[in-house]
N, C-alpha and C positions, 0 to 999 in steps of 0.2 A: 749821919752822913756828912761826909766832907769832902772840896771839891779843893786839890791844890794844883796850881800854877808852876809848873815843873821845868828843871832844865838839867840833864846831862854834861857829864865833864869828859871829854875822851883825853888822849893821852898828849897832845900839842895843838888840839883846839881849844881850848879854855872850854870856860860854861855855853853851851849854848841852848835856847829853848829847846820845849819839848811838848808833849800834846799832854792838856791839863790827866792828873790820877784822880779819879773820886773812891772814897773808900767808905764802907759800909757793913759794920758785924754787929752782927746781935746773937747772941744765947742762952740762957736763962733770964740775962741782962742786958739793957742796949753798952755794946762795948763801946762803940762811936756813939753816941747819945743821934739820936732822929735831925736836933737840930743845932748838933754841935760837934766838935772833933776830937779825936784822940789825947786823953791823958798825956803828960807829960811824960815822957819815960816807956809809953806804950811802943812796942815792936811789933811791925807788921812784915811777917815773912810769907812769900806766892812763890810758886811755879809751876807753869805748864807749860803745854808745847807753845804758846805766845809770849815766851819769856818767864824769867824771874827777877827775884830780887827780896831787898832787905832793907827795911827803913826802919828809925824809931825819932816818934814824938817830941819836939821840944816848943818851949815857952808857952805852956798850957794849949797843945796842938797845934799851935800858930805857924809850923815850920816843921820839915822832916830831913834828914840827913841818911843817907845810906849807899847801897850798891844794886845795880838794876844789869840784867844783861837781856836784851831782843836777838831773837832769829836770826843766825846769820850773822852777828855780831859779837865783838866781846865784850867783858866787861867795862862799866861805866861807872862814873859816882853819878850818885841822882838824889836831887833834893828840890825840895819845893818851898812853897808858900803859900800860904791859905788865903783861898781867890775870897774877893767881896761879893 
């Protein structure tokens, strides 16, 4: 499980916070390890009716880069950073 520090980019507001993602998969294997985060290079893809969205892993999970859209909203870029 891993807990990241997030912020949204809309289209003439720059970066601006966002309420922390914590991510957590497991299936035959811990994908997120219990007490660690995503691979390098791991893509995580969601959607339901509370949104979606699309990240993937970088600097040994230390950081995510992708696209997020919420309710009522359009799409956003959204990336984080792996809280202490």
């Amino acid at each position: 499980m891993a807990t990241y520090e997030t912020e949204i980019h809309t289209g003439g507001g720059g970066w601006q916070p966002d309420e922390p993602l914590t991510v957590s998969i497991a299936n035959r294997g811990d994908v997120v390890p219990v007490d660690g985060a995503p691979a390098t290079g791991a893509t995580v893809t969601w959607s339901s009716d509370q949104g979606n969205g699309s990240v993937t892993f970088f600097d040994e999970g230390s950081r995510f880069e992708g696209t997020a859209q919420f309710p009522g909203e359009g799409p956003v870029g959204y990336r984080g950073t792996l809280a202490n």
